[in-house]
C-alpha positions in Angstrom: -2.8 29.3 15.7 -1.9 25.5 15.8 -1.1 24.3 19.0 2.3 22.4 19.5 0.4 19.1 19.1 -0.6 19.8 15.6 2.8 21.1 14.8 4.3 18.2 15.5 1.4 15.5 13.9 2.1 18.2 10.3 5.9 18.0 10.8 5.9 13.8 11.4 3.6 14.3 8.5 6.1 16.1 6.2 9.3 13.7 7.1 7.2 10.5 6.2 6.3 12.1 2.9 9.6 13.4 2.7 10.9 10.1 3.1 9.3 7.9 0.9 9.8 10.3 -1.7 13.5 9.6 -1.3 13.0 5.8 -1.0 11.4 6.4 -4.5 13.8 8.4 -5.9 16.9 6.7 -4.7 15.6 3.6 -2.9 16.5 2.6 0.3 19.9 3.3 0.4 19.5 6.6 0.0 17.3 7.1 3.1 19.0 8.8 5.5 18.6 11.4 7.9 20.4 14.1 6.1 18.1 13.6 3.0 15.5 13.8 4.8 16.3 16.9 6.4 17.5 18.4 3.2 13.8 17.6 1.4 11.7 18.9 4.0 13.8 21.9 4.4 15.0 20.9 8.2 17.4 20.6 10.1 19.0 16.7 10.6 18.5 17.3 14.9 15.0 18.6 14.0 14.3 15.1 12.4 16.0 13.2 15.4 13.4 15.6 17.7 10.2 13.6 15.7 11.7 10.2 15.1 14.8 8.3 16.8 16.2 7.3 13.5 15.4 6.0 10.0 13.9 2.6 11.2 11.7 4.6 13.3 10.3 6.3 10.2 9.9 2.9 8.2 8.1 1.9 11.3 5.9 5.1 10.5 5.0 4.5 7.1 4.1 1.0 7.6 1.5 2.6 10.2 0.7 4.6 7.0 0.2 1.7 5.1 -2.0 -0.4 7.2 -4.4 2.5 7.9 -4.6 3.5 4.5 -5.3 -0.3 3.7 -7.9 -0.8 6.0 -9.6 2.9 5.0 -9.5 1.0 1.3 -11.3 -2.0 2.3 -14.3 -0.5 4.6 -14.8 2.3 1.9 -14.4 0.7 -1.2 -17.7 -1.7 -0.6 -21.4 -0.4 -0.1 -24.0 -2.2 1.1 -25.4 -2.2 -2.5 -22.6 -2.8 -4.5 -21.9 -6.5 -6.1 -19.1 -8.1 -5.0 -17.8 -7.4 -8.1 -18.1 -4.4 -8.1 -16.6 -3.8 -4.3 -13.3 -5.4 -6.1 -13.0 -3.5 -8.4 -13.3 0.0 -5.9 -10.6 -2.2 -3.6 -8.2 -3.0 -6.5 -8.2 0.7 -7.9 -8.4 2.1 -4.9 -5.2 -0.3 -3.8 -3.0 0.9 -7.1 -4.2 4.8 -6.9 -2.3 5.0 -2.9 0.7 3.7 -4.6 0.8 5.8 -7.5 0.1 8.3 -4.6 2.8 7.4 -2.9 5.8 6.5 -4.8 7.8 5.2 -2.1 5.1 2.9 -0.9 5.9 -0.4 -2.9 9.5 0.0 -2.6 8.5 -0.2 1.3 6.8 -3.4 0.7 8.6 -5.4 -1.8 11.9 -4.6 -0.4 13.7 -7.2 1.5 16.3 -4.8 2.5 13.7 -2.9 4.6 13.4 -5.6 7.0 16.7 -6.9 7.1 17.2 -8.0 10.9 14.0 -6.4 12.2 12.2 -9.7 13.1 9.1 -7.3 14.2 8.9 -5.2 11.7 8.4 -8.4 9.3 5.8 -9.8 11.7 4.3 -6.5 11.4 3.7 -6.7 7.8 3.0 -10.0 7.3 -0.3 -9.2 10.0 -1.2 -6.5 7.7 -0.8 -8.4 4.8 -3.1 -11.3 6.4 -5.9 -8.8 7.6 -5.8 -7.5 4.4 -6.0 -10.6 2.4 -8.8 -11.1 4.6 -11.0 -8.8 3.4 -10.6 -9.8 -0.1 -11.8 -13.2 0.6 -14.4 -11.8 2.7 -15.5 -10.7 -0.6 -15.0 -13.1 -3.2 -16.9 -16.0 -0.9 -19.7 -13.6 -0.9 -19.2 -13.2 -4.6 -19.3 -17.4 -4.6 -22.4 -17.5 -2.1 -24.1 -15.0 -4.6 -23.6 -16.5 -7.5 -21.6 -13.8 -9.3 -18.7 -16.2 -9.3 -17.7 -19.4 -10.0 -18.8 -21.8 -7.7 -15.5 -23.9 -7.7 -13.5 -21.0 -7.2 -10.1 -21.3 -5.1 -11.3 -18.3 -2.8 -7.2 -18.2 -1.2 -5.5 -18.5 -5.0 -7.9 -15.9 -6.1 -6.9 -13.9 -3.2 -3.3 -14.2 -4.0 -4.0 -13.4 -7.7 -5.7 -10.3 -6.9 -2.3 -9.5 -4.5 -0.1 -10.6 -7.5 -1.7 -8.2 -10.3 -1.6 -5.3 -7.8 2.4 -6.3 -7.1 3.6 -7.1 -10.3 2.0 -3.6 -11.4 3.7 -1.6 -8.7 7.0 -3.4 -9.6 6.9 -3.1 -13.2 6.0 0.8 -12.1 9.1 1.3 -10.4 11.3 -0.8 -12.9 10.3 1.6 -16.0 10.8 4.7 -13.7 7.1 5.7 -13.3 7.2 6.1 -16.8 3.1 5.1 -17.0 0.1 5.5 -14.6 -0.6 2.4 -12.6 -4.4 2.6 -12.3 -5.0 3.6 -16.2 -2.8 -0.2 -16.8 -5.0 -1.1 -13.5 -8.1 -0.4 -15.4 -7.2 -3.0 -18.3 -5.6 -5.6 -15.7 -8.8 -5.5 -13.6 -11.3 -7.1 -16.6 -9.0 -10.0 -17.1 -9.3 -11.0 -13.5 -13.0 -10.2 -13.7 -13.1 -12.9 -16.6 -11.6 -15.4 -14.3 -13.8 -15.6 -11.6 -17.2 -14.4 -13.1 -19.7 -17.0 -12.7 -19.6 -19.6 -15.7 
């Protein structure tokens, strides 16, 4: 029998799901409390008992999303692999949690999720830095290797990488998740490959 603890980690579980699968759906005008409610199968006062509102539940998924970034980066590179290689795992990785998560790049790239919520955008932008991090982490080890170019721009290529993973996840959402994210990933990935291999 699950104690009340676990309950309530499945149940804050179920409304963030619940949540972004309206943001996805409907975007983020449609997230309110009562559609939450209504997709989890709940009552509106039994959401209000987990979270005090809707920006309390963005605040939630963007806890989501910077675990779930971090869990990319320290899994996706093996002491053996090539650098290369530990890109490619990060990249995939990166575009299979959003095609996941439906609601997760609407999160992101939304302006209108932040609107007013000076933290919440300081928030992000850390999680975007940390993450960035990594990824140059890697490619100067790619440089220092010799796997890439030697005059690469290590923060450009960072911002590539970023770009091909964003312009993906928007072009996603603009044809209605009408294709799958990592299969177009897949083809993306060796074009970026070509850019910074070694010469």
């Amino acid at each position: 029998m699950k104690s009340s603890k676990e309950k309530t980690v499945v149940r804050q579980a179920q409304i963030i799901a619940a949540a972004l699968d309206v943001i996805a759906k409907d975007g983020f005008k449609g997230l309110t409390i009562a559609a939450i409610a209504k997709k989890v199968g709940i009552t509106n006062s039994n959401v209000y008992r987990h979270f005090s509102g809707r920006e309390a539940i963005v605040e939630a998924i963007v806890s989501e999303v910077e675990i779930s970034l971090q869990k990319i980066i320290s899994e996706a590179c093996s002491k053996n692999n090539l650098p290369s290689q530990c890109l490619e795992n990060i990249f995939l990785k990166h575009i299979e949690f959003l095609e996941t998560h439906r609601g997760i790049p609407r999160v992101i790239f939304s302006d209108e999720m932040y609107s007013g919520n000076e933290l919440l955008i300081r928030r992000l932008r850390g999680i975007v830095k940390q993450y960035m991090g990594g990824i140059k982490k890697v490619l100067k080890k790619g440089v220092e290797e010799k796997e890439f170019d030697s005059g690469l721009d290590i923060d450009a290529a960072a911002m590539t990488f970023m770009g091909f993973i964003q312009s993906t996840a928007l072009q996603w959402i603009l044809f209605r998740y009408s294709f799958s994210p990592k299969k177009r990933g897949k083809k993306i990935w060796k074009i970026y490959l070509r850019g910074i291999y070694s010469r």
